[in-house]
Biopython code that builds the backbone (N, CA, C, O; Angstrom):
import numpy as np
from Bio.PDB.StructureBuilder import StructureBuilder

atoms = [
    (1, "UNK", "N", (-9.436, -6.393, 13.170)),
    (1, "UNK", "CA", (-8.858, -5.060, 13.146)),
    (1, "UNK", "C", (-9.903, -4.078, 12.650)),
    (1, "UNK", "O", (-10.341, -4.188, 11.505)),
    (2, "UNK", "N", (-10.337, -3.081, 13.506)),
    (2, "UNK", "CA", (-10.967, -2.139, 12.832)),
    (2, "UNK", "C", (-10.708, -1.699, 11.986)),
    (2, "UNK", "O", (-11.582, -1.802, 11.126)),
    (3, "UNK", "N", (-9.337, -0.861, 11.516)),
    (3, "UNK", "CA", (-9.120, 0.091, 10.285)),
    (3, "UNK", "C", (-9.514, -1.131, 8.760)),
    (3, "UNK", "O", (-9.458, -0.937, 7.546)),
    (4, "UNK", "N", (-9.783, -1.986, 9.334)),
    (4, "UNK", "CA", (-9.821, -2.944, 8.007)),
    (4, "UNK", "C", (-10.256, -2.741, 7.119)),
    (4, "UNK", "O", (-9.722, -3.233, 6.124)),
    (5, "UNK", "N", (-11.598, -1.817, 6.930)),
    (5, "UNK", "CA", (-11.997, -0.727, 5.411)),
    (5, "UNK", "C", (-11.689, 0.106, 5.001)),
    (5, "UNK", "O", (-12.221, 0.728, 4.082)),
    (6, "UNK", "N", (-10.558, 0.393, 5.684)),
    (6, "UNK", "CA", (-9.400, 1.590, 5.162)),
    (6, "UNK", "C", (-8.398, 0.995, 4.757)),
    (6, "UNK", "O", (-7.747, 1.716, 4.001)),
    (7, "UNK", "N", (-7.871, -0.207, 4.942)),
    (7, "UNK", "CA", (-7.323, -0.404, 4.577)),
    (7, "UNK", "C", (-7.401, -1.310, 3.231)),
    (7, "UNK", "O", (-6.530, -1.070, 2.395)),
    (8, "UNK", "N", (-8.190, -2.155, 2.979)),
    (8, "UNK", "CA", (-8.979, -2.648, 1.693)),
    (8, "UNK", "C", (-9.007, -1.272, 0.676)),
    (8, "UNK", "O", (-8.613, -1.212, -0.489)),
    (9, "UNK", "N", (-9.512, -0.356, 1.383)),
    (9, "UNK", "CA", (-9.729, 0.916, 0.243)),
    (9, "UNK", "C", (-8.044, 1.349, 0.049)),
    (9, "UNK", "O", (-7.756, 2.003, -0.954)),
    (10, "UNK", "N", (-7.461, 1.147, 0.569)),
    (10, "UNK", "CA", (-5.584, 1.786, -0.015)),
    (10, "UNK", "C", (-5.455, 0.811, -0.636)),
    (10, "UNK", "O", (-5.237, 1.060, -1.822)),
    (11, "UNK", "N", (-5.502, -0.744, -0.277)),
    (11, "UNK", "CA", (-5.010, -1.872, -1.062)),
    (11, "UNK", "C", (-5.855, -1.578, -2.929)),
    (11, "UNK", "O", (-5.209, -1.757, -3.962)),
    (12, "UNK", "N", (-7.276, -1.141, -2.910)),
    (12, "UNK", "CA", (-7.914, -1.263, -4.188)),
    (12, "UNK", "C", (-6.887, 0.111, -4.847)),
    (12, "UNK", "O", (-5.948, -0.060, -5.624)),
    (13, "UNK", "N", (-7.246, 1.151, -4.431)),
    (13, "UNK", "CA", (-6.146, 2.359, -4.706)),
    (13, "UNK", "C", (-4.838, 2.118, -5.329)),
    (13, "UNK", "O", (-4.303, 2.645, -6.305)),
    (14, "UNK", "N", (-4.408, 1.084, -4.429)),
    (14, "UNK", "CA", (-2.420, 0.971, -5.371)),
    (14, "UNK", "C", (-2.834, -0.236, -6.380)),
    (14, "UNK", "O", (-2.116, -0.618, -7.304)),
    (15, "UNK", "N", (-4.216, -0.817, -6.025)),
    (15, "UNK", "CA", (-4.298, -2.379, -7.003)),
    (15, "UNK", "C", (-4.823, -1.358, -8.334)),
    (15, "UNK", "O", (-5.220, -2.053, -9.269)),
    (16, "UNK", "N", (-4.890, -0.119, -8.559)),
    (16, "UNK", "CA", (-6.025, 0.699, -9.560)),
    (16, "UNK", "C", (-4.719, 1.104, -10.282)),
    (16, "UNK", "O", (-4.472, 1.062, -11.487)),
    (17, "UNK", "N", (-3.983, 1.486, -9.302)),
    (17, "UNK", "CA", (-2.629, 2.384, -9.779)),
    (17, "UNK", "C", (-1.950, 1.450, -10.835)),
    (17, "UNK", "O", (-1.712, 1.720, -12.012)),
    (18, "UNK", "N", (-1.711, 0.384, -10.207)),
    (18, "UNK", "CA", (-0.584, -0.881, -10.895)),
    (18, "UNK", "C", (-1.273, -1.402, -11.960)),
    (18, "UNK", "O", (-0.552, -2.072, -12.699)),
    (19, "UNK", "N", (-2.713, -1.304, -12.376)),
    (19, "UNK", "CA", (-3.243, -2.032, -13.245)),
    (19, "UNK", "C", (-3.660, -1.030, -14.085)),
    (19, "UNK", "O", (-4.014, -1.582, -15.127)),
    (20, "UNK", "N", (-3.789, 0.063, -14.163)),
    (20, "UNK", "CA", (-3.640, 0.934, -14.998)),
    (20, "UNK", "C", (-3.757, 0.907, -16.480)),
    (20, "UNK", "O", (-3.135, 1.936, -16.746)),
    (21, "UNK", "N", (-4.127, 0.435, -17.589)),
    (21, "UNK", "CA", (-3.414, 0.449, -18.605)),
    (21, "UNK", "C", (-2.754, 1.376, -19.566)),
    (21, "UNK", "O", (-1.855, 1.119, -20.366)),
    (22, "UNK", "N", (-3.481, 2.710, -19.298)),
    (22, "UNK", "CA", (-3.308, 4.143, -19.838)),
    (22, "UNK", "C", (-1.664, 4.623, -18.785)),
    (22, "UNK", "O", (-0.637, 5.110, -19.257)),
    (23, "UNK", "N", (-1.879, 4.341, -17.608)),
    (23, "UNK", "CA", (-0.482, 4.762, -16.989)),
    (23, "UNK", "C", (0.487, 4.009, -17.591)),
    (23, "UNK", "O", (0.291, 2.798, -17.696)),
    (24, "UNK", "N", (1.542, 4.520, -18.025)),
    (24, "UNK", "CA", (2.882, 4.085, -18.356)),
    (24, "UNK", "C", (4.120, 3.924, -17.046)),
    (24, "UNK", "O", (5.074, 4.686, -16.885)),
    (25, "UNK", "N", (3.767, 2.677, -16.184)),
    (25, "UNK", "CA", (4.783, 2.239, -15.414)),
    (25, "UNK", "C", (5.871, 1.684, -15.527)),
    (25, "UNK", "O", (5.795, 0.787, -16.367)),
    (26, "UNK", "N", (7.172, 1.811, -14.945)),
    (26, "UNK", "CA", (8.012, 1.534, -15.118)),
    (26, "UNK", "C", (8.070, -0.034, -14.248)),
    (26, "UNK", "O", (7.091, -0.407, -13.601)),
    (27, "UNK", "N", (9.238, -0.796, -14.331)),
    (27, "UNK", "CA", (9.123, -2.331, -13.531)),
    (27, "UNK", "C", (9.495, -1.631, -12.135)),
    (27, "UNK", "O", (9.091, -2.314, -11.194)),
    (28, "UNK", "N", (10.138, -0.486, -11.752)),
    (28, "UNK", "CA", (10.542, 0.088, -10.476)),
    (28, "UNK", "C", (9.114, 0.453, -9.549)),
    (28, "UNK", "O", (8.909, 0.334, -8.342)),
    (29, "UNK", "N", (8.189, 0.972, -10.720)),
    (29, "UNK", "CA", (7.524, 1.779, -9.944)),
    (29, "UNK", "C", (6.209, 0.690, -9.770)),
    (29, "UNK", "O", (5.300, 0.934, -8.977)),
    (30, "UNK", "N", (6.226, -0.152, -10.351)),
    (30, "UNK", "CA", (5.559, -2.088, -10.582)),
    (30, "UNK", "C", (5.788, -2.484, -9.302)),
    (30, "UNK", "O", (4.854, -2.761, -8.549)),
    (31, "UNK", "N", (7.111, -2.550, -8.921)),
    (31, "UNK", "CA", (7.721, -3.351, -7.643)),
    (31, "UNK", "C", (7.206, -2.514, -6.446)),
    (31, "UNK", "O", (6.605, -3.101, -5.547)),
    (32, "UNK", "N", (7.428, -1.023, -6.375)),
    (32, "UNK", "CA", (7.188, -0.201, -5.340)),
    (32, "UNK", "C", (5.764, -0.278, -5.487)),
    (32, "UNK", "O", (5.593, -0.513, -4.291)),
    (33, "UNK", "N", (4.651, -0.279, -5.926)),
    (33, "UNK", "CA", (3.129, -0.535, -5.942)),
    (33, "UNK", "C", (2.957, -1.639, -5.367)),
    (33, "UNK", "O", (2.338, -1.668, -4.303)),
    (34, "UNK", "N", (3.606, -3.110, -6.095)),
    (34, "UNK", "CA", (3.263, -4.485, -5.199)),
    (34, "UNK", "C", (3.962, -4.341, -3.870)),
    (34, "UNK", "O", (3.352, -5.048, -3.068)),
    (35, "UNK", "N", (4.726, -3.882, -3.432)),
    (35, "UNK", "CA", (5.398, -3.961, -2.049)),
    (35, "UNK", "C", (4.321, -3.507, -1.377)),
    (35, "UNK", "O", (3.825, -4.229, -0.513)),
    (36, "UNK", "N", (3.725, -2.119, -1.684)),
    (36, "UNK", "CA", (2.870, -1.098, -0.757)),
    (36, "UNK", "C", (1.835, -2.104, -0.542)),
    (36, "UNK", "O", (1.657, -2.551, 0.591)),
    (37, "UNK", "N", (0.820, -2.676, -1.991)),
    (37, "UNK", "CA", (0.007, -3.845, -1.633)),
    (37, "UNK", "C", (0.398, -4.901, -0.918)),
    (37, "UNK", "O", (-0.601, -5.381, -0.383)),
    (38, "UNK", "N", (1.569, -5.627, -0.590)),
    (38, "UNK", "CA", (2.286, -6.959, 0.050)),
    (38, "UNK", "C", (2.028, -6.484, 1.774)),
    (38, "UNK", "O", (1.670, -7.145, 2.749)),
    (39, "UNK", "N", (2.395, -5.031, 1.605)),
    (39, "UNK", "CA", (2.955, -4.653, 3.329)),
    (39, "UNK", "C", (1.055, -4.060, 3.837)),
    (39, "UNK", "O", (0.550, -4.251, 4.943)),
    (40, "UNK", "N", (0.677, -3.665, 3.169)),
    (40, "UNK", "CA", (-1.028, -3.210, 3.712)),
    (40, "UNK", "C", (-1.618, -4.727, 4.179)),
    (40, "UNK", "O", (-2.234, -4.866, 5.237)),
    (41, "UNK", "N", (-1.313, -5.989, 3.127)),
    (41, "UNK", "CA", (-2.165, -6.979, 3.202)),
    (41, "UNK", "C", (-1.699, -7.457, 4.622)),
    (41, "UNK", "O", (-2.487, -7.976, 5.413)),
    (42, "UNK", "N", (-0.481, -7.266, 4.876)),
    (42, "UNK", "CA", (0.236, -7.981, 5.585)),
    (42, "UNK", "C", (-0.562, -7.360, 7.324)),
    (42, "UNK", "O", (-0.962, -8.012, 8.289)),
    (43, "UNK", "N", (-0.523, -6.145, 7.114)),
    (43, "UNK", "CA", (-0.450, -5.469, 8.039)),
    (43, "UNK", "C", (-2.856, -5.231, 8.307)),
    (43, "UNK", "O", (-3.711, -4.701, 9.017)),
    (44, "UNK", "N", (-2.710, -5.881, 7.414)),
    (44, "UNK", "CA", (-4.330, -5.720, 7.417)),
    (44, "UNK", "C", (-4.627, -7.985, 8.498)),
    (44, "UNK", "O", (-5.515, -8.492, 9.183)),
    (45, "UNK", "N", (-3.651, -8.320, 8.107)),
    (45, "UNK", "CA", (-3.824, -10.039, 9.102)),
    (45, "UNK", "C", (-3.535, -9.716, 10.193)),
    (45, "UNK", "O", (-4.279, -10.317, 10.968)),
    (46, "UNK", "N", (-2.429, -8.693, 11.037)),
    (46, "UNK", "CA", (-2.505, -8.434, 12.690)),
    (46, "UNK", "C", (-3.495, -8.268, 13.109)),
    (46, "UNK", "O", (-4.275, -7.397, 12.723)),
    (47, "UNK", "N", (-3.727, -9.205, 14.149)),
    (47, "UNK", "CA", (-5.008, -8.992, 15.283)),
    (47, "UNK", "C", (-5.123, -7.384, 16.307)),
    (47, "UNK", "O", (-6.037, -6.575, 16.468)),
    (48, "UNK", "N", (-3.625, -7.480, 16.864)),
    (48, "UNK", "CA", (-3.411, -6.104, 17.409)),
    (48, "UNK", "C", (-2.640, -5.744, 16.613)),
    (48, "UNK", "O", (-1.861, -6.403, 15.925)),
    (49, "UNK", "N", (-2.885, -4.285, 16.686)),
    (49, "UNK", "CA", (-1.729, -2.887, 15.867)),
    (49, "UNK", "C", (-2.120, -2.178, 16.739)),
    (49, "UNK", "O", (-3.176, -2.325, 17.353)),
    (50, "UNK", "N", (-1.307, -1.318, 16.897)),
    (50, "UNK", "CA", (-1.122, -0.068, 17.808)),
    (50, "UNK", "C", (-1.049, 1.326, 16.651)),
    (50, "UNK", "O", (-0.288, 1.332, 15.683)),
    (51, "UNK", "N", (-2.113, 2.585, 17.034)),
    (51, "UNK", "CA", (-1.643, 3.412, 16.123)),
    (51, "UNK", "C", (-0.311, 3.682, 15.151)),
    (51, "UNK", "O", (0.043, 3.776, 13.976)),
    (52, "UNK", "N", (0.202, 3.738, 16.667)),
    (52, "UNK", "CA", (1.808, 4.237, 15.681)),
    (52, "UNK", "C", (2.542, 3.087, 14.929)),
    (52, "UNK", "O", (3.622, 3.387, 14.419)),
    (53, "UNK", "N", (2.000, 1.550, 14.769)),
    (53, "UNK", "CA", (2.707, 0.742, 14.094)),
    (53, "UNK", "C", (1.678, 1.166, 12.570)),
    (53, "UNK", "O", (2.308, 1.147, 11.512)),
    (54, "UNK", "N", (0.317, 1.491, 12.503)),
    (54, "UNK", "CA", (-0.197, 1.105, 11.338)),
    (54, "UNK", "C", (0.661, 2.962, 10.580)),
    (54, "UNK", "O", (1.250, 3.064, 9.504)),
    (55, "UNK", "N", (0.463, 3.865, 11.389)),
    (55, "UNK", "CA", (0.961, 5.158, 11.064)),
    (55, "UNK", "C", (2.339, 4.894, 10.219)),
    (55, "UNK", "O", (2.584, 5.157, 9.042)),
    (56, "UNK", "N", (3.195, 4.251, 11.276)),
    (56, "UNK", "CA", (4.729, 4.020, 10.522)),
    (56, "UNK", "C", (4.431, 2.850, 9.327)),
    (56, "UNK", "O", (4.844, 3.355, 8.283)),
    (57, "UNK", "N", (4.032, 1.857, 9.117)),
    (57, "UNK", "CA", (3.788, 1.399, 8.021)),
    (57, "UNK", "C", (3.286, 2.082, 6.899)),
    (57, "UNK", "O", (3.901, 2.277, 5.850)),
    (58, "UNK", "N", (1.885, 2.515, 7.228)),
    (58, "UNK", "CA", (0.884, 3.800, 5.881)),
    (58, "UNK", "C", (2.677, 4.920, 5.457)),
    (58, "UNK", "O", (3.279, 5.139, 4.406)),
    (59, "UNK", "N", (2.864, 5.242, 6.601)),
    (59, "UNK", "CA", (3.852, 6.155, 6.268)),
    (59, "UNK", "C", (5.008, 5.801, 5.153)),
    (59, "UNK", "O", (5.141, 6.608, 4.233)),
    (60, "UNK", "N", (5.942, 4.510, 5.187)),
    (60, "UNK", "CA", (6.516, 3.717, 4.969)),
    (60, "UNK", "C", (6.299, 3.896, 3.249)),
    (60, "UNK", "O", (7.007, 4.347, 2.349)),
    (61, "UNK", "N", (5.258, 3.436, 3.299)),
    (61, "UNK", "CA", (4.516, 3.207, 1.912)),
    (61, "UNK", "C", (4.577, 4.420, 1.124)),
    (61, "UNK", "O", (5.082, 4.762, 0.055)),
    (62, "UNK", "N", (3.986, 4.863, 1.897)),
    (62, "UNK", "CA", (3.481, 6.009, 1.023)),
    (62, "UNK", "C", (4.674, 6.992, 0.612)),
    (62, "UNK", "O", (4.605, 7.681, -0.405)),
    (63, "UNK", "N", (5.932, 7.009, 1.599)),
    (63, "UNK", "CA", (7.771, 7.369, 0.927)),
    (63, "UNK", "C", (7.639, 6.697, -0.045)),
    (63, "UNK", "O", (7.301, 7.299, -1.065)),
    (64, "UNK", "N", (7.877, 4.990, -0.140)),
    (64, "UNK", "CA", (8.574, 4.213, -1.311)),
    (64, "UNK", "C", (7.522, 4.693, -2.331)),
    (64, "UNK", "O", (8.044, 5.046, -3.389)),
    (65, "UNK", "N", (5.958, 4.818, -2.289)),
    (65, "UNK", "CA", (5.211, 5.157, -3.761)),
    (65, "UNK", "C", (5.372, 6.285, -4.415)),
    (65, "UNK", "O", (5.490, 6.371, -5.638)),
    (66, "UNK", "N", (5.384, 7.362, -3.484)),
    (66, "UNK", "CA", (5.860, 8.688, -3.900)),
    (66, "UNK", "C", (7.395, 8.896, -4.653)),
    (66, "UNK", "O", (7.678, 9.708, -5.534)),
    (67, "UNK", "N", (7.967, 8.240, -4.230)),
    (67, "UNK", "CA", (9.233, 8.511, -4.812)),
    (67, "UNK", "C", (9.887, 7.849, -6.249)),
    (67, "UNK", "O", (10.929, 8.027, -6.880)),
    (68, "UNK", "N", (8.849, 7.107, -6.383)),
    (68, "UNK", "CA", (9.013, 6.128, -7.511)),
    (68, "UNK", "C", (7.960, 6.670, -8.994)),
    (68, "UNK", "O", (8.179, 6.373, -10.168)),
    (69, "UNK", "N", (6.948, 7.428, -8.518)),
    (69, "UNK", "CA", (5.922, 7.903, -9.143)),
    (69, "UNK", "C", (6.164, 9.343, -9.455)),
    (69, "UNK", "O", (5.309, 9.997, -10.052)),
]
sb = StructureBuilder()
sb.init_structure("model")
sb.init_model(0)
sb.init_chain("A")
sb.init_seg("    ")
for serial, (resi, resn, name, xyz) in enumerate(atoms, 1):
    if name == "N":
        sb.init_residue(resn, " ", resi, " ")
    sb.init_atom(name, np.array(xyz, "f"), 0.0, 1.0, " ", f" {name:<3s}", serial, name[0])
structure = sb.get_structure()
C-alpha cells in the first residue's frame, strides 16, 4: 500500500497521544485512541484500498477521537 507512511505517521501520533504522561486521559478517551490505532493498523495490512475506503476510515477515526478529547 502506498499511503503506508502516512499512515505509520497517524498510528505514532495517536500512539504519542495515549502514552502521554502529562495528558490526563480518561479510560473512554484510552479506548477511543486504541480503536483509532487497532482500525489504521488494520487498514494499513489491505493490499488494495480504494480512496474512498481509506477517506471513510481516516474519517471514522478521527469523529470517535475528536469527540472523546
Amino acid at each position: 500500500m502506498q499511503h503506508s507512511k502516512y499512515l505509520d505517521s497517524c498510528i505514532q501520533i495517536l500512539k504519542g497521544m495515549r502514552g502521554d504522561q502529562l495528558n490526563e486521559l480518561g479510560s473512554e478517551q484510552q479506548r477511543a485512541l486504541a480503536e483509532g490505532i487497532r482500525k489504521l493498523k488494520k487498514l494499513k495490512r489491505q493490499p488494495k484500498l480504494s480512496q474512498d475506503e481509506l477517506y471513510r476510515v481516516v474519517s471514522e477515526i478521527a469523529e470517535s477521537v475528536s469527540k472523546v478529547l
